[in-house]
Every structure is written in C-alpha cells, then in structure tokens.
C-alpha positions in Angstrom: 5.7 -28.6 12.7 7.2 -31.6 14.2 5.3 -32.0 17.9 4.3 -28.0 18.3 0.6 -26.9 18.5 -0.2 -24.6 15.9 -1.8 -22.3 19.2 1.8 -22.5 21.1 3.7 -20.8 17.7 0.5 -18.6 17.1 0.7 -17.4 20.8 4.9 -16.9 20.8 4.7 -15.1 17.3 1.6 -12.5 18.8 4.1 -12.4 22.1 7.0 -11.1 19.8 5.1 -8.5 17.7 3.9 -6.9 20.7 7.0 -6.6 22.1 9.0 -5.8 18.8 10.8 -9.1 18.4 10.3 -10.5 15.2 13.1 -12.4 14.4 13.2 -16.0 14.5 16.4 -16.8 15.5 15.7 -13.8 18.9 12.0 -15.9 19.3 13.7 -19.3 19.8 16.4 -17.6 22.2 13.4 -15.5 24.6 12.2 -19.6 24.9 15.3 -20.4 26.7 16.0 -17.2 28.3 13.1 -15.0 28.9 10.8 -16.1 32.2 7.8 -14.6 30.4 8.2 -16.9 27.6 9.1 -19.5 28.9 5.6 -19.7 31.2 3.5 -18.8 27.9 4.8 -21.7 26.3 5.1 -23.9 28.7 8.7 -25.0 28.5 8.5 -25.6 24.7 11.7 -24.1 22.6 10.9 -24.6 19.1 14.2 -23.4 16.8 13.8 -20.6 14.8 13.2 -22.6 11.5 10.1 -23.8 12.9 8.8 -20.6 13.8 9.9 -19.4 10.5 8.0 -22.4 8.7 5.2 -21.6 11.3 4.7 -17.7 9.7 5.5 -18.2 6.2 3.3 -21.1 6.2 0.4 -20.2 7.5 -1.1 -16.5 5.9 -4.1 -17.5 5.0 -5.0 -19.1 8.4 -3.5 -15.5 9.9 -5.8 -13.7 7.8 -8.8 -15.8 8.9 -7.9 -15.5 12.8 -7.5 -11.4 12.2 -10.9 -11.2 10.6 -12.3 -14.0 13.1 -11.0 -11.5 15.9 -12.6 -8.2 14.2 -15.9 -9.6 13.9 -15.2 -10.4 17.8 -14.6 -7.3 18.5 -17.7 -6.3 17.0 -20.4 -8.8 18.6 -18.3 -7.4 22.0 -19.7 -3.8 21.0 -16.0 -2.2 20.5 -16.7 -1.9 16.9 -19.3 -0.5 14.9 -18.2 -0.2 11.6 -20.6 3.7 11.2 -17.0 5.4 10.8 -14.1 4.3 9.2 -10.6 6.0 8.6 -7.8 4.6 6.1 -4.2 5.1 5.6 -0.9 3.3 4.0 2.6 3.5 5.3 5.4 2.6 3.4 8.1 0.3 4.7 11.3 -1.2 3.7 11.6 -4.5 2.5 14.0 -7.4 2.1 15.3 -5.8 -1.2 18.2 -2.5 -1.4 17.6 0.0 -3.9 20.9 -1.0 -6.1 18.5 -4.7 -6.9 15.7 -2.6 -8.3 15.4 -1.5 -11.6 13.4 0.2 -14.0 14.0 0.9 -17.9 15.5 4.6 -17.3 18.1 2.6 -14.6 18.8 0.3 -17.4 19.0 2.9 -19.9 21.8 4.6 -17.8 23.4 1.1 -17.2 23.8 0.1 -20.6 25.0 3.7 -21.8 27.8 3.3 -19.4 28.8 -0.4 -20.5 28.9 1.1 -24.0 31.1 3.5 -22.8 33.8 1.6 -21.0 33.4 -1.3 -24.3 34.4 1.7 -26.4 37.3 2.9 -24.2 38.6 -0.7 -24.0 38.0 -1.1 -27.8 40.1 1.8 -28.5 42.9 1.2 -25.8 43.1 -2.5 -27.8 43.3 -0.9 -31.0 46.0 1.3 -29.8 48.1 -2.0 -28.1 47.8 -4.2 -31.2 49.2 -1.4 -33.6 52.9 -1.6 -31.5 53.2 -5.2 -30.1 55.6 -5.9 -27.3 55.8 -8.2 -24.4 53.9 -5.6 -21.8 51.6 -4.7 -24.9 50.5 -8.5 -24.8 50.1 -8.5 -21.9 47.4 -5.8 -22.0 45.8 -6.7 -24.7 45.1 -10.2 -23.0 43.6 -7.9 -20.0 41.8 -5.6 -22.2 39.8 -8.7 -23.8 39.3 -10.0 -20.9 37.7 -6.5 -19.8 35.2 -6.2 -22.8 34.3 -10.1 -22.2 33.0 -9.2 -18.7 31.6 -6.5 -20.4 29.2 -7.6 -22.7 28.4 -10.0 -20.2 27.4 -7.4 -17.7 25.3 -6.0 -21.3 23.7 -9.2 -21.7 22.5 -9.3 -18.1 20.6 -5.8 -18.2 19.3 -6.7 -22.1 17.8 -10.1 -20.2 16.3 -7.1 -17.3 15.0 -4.8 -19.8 12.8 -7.5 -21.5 11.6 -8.6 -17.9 11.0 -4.9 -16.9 9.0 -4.7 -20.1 6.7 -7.1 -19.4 5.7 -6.0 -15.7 2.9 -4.5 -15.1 4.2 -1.7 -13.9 7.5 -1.7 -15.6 9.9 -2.7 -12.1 11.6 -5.3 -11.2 13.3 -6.6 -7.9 15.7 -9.3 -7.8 15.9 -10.2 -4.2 12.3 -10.2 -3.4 9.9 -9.9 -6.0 6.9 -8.0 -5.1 8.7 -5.5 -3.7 8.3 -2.2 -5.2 10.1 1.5 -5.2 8.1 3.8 -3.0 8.3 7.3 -2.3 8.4 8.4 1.2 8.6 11.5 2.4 10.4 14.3 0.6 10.7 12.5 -2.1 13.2 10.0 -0.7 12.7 6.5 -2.5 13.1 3.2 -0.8 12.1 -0.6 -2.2 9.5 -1.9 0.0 5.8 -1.6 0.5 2.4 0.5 0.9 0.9 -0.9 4.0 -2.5 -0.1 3.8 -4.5 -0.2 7.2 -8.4 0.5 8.3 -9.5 1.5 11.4 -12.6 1.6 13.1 -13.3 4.9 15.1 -15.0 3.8 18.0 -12.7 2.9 20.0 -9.5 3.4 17.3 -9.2 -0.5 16.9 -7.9 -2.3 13.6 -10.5 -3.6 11.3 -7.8 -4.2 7.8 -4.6 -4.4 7.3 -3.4 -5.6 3.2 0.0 -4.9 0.8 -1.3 -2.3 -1.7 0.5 -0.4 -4.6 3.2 2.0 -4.6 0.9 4.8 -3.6 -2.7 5.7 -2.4 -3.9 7.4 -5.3 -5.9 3.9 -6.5 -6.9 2.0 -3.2 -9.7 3.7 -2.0 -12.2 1.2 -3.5 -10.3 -1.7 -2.2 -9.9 -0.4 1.0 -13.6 0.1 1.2 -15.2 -3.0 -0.1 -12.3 -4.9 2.1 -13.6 -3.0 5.4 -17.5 -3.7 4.3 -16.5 -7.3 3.7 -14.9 -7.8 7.3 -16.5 -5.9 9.2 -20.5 -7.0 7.5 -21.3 -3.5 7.7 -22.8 -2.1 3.9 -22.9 1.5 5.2 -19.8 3.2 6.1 -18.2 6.6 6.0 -15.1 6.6 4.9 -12.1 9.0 6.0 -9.1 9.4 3.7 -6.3 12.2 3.3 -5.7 14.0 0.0 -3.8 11.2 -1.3 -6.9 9.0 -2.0 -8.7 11.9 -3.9 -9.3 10.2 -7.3 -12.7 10.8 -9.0 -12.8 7.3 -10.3 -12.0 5.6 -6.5 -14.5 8.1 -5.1 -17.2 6.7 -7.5 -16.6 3.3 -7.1 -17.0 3.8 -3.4 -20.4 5.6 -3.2 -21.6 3.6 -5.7 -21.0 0.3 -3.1 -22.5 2.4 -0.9 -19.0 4.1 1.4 -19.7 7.6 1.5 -15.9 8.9 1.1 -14.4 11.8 3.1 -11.4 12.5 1.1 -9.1 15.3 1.4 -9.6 17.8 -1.8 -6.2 17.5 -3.7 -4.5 21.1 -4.9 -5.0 21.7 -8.5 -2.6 22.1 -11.5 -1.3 26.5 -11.4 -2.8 27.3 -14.7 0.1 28.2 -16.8 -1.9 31.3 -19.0 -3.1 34.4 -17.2 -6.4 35.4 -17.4 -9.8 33.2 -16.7 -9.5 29.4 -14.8 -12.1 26.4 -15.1 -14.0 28.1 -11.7 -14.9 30.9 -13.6 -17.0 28.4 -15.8 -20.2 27.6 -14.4 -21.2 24.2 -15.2 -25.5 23.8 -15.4 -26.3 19.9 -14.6 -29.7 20.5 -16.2 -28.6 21.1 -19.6 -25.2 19.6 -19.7 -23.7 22.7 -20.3 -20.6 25.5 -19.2 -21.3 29.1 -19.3 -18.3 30.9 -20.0 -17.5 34.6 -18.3 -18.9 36.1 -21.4 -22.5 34.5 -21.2 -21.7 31.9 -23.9 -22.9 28.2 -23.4 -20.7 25.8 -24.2 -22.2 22.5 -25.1 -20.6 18.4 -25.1 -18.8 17.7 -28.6 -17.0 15.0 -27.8 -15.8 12.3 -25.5 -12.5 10.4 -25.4 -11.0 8.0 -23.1 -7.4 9.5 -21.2 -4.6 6.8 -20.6 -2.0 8.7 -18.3 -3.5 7.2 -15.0 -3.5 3.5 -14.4 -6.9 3.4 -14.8 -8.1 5.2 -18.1 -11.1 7.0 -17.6 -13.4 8.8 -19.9 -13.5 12.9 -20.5 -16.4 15.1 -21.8 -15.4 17.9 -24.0 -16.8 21.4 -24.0 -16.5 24.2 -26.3 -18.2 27.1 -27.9 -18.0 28.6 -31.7 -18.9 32.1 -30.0 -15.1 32.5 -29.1 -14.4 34.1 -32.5 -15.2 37.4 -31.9 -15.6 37.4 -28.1 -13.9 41.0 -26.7 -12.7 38.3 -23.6 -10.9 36.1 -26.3 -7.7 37.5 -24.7 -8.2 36.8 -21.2 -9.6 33.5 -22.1 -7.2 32.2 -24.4 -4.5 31.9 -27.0 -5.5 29.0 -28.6 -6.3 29.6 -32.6 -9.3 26.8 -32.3 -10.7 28.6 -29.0 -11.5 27.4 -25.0 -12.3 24.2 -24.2 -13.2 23.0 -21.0 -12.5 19.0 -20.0 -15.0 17.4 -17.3 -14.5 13.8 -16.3 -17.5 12.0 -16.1 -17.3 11.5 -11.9 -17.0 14.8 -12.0 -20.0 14.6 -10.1 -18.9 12.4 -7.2 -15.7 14.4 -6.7 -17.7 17.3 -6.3 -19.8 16.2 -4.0 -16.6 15.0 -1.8 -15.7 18.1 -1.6 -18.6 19.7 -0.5 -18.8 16.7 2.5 -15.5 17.5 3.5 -15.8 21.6 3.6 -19.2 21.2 5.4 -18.0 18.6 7.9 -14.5 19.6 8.4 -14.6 19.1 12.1 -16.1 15.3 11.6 -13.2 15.0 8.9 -10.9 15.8 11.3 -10.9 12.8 13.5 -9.6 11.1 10.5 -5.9 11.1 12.1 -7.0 10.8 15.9 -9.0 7.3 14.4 -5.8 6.0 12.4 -2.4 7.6 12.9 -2.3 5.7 16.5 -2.0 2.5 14.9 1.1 3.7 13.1 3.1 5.4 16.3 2.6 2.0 17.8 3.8 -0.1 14.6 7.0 2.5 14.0 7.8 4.0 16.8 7.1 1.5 20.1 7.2 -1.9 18.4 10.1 -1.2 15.3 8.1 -1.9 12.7 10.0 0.4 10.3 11.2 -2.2 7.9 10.0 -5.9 7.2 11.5 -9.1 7.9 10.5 -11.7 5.5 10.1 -11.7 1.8 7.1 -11.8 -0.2 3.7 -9.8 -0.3 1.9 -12.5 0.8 4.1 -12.7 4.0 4.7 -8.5 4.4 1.1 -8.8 4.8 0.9 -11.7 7.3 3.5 -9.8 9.4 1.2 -6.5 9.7 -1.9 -8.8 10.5 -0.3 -10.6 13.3 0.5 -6.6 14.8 -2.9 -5.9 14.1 -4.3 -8.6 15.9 -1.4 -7.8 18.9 -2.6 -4.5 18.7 -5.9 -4.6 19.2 -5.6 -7.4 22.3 -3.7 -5.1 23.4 -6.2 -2.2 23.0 -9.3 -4.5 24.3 -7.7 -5.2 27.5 -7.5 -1.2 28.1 -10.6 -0.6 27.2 -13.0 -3.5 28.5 -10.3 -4.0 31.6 -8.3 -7.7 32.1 -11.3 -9.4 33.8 -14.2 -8.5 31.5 -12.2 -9.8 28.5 -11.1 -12.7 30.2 -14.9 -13.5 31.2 -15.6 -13.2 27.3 -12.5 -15.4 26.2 -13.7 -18.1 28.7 -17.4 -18.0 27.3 -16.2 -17.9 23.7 -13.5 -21.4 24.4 -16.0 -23.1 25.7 -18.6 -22.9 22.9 -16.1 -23.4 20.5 -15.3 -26.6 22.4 -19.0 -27.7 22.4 -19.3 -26.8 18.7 -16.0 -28.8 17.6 -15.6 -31.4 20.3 -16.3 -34.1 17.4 -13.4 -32.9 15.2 -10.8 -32.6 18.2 -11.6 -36.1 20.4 -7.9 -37.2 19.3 -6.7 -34.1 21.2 -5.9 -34.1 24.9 -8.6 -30.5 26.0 -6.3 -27.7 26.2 -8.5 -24.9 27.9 -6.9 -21.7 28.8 -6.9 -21.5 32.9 -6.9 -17.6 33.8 -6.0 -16.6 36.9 
C-alpha cells in the first residue's frame, strides 16, 4: 500500500459508495479534482491500482469493520435486534450471458457444430468427386472449416465435463462465481443474489452476504448470520413468499428465529373433485380423515430429491377406497388416494397461521428493508457490480452498508450527538491500543 494509511483508502472508498463512484480509476481522479476529496484525504492521490489492491485485498477486514459498526449501532440504542426483515437483490456481474453455460446450452452448441461438420463434410465430398483448380481451392477452405470446427467441439466437450462437476451444474468463464439469475419476468442475467438484513428499529443494516441463485434456501443462513452479528438469540424474522420452505422455516425456529414468511400459492390440482384441505389431518393419532369419514394412517416414508435439499415425506393412505361411493370425486388412481405430508409440515403450518394472525405486523416487512434497496439501485447506481469474485461482490455491498447506515445515524441521532460518540469511542480505542501503535505519529479525528 506503498506510504497510504489503511484509514485514508477506507475513508475514500466509504466517500465513493455513498456518492455512487465506485470505480477506481474516477476515485484517484475526485483526489485531484474534487475539493471534497481532496480535504478528506488530506492531499493524498493514491492511483487507482492502489485503491483497487486496497478493496480486493482487504474483505475480511471489511467484514470485520461492518460487524464492528453494527454492534455499535447497537450499544448506541439504534438497534435492537427484537425485529428483523430479510431480502436478496439480484445484480449483474462482471460476466455476459453469452460466457455462461449450462449442459442444455452445450447441448444446443454441439448439435449446431455437428451440423455445420456435416454440411462441410458433404460440400467436400461433392468438391473432391470433380477436381479443378477453383475446386482445390475449396476443398483447402472447406478443411480448413471442419478443423476450426472440431476445435470449437473440443472446447464445449472440455465445458461439458466442467459443467458436470459443479455443484450446481453452471459455469462462467470470465468470473467464476457468478451465477444465472432470474429477475423479474423471468428475464435472466449472470450475476448475483445479494442477500441483506435489516433491523426495524430504525431501518438500519445489520447483514449483507452473496447467496445462491434464489431465496428459496437462505432463510436459515440469513438468520443464524443476523443472530451471530447482532448477539441477539431471539428474533422475529420477516421474509416474502420467496423464503417459504418448510425445511428453512424449521431450521430457523428450531435456533430459536420465529419466521414470518409469506405463504407461497400452491400447485392447481390437475383432477377435479376433492384437494388435500379437504383432509383433515389429527396430530394426536398421526392420522388424515378423508371426506368420507375414513382414517388414513402412515405406511411409509421416503426421502424426495427434486429440491437441493432432500427432505423426507410421510405417506398416507387408506384400504377403505375400494368401495367408497366418493371414489370418483376423490380419485382415479387404480391403487386409491394418498395424501403426502413433509415431516415440517408442522413448522410451515404454524408460519402460516403467524402470518394470517399478524398480517398488519408482517407488513412492515417492506417499510423495514426495501429502503436499503432504493438507496443501493436507484440514488447510489448500484445496479451491477464492479469487481469480480464473490468474495469481493460481497465486500462491495458491505462497504454500502456501512455508507449507509453512517449515513442513516447522522439523521437520526443528529451530526453532533454522533460526533460526541465517535470522539468517546477514538479515544478508548487509543487508551486500549496505545502499546501496539507507539511507532505511529496519533492520528485523532478533529471535528469541527
């Protein structure tokens, strides 16, 4: 970092996410140009490479000061951790759509190599049965043609076999971790989920990570994350219907965050007649009654592998349906109706009962995090990244998060009060780690 203070880049990299410049190269220029700048960092111009070393370098350390500031925020009474709201966004990344691929996309590219091979092969079949001069001369072109070809095949065989063993089953060439997502209406870019959590106090920031390509599985994560910063074990937990996944809504009451998650519509049953709600399911004896009185008891259990996470599904059935005069309305099936019950069943039901008895207090869900997103998007131009890399995608939405919620503190506690508390809080930091710094010249902060 040649002669720069860590504090000095830290301080011009906050300056630029709050004012939505985050390129390097713009940084370095605001440090020769802009007055502003130039008084924050007191006549220093670092280049853009070392403000670009500065942020790719140092995540972990971002991290640390984001969570360092939360837990600030806290002891200064602006969070209390009681209600919590969470949300992703999806943003571009370093990466177009044409350098992502997935085994369909290779699929299509390979059928069309095969094609054109075969039209060449056929053209050069055609050119070596009558020789000429111009005939030569397009046979040389043509086999120069299938080369680049099969060289072109080679390249998506090596893609497939890389494709095949991701996880799950992408690959980027440009950056890495990037992933397709879908936005809305089903338009697809390469980028990422940016999951956030906010506190709903006073609306501030409490987490900010790079999850997968959509909600449906980081509920948990998002909730053992927030309890982790924030130090608080109890916490309700606000989510929209993309979270609603019985296994994410166990795992989180079972650590103890009560989950308000957004009911998800269910599957139009294709046959007429009787649906699942018309079964009543009796906890005490493990049991469905069907519409005709019948009990229908547990039989078996099996584990289902279409989501990411298997999970495991109790069977019900009945041998009264032979015979039964609502075996019509009920089903076609030869073998009889089965009903299928996950086993947190339980805990999804009782998430939907929270959120249809507080519906008002499940409300405030988008009030406590969607304000967070306007300012990202839509005043700061944080629609897309700028560097590659989860690792560093992430580090980019932290340093907003902590811009963000300066920002927020000073309108809420007032310029003064937070100065007053950022005075008190330098100087026992400089009592606690005066040993460790004695070969640096003090640098205290002189407010106005």
């Amino acid at each position: 970092m040649g002669g720069y203070h860590p504090a000095d880049l830290f301080k011009l990299l906050l300056y630029g996410y709050r004012h939505g410049i985050r390129s390097a190269a713009k940084l370095a220029k605001a440090c020769t140009i802009n007055v502003e700048v130039m008084w924050l960092m007191k006549g220093l111009r670092p280049s853009a490479r070392t403000i670009n070393y500065f942020r790719a370098n140092n995540t972990d350390a971002v991290e640390k000061a984001h969570r360092h500031f939360v837990i600030l925020l806290k002891n200064w009474k602006l969070i209390d951790g009681q209600v919590m709201a969470v949300d992703g966004t999806k943003v571009r990344g370093q990466n177009s759509l044409k350098n992502n691929f997935n085994a369909k996309k290779i699929h299509r590219h390979l059928e069309y190599i095969d094609g054109r091979i075969g039209d060449y092969l056929d053209q050069l079949e055609e050119a070596e049965a009558a020789p000429s001069r111009r005939k030569r001369k397009l046979v040389k072109e043509l086999r120069t043609k299938i080369a680049e070809q099969e060289a072109r095949r080679e390249k998506y065989e090596a893609l497939s076999e890389q494709v095949e063993q991701s996880e799950d089953g992408q690959v980027s060439l440009t950056d890495p971790d990037a992933r397709a997502v879908i936005k809305h209406r089903n338009i697809v870019e390469v980028g990422y989920n940016v999951q956030t959590t906010a506190d709903s106090k006073h609306n501030l920031g409490v987490d900010v990570y790079a999850g997968g390509v959509n909600d449906l599985n980081e509920l948990s994560t998002a909730g053992r994350r927030a309890q982790e910063i924030s130090g608080v074990k109890k916490i309700d937990f606000l989510a929209d219907a993309g979270y609603h996944n019985g296994t994410q809504l166990a795992k989180c009451e079972r650590r103890g965050v009560r989950p308000f998650v957004a009911p998800r519509q269910g599957y139009a049953q294709k046959e007429e007649g009787f649906r699942k709600v018309d079964f009543k399911y009796d906890k005490s004896t493990d049991t469905y009654i069907c519409p005709a009185g019948s009990a229908m008891t547990h039989t078996s259990t099996f584990k289902r592998k279409t989501s990411k996470v298997p999970y495991k599904v109790k069977r019900y059935t009945t041998p009264d349906c032979d015979g039964c005069p609502l075996r019509s309305q009920c089903t076609t099936s030869s073998n009889g109706r089965y009903i299928e019950r996950p086993i947190h069943q339980a805990y999804t039901e009782r998430n939907d009962r929270r959120v249809s008895r507080y519906r008002d207090f499940y409300r405030r869900r988008q009030e406590i995090i969607e304000h967070i997103f306007g300012t990202w998007k839509r005043h700061w131009g944080m629609t897309h990244a700028v560097v590659k890399g989860k690792g560093k995608v992430e580090n980019e939405y932290r340093l907003a998060a902590i811009a963000y919620n300066l920002v927020r503190a000073v309108q809420i506690m007032g310029l003064e009060k937070l100065q007053k508390q950022l005075r008190k809080l330098i100087f026992i930091l400089w009592r606690l780690l005066r040993p460790t710094w004695s070969r640096y010249e003090p640098r205290f902060i002189v407010f106005p």
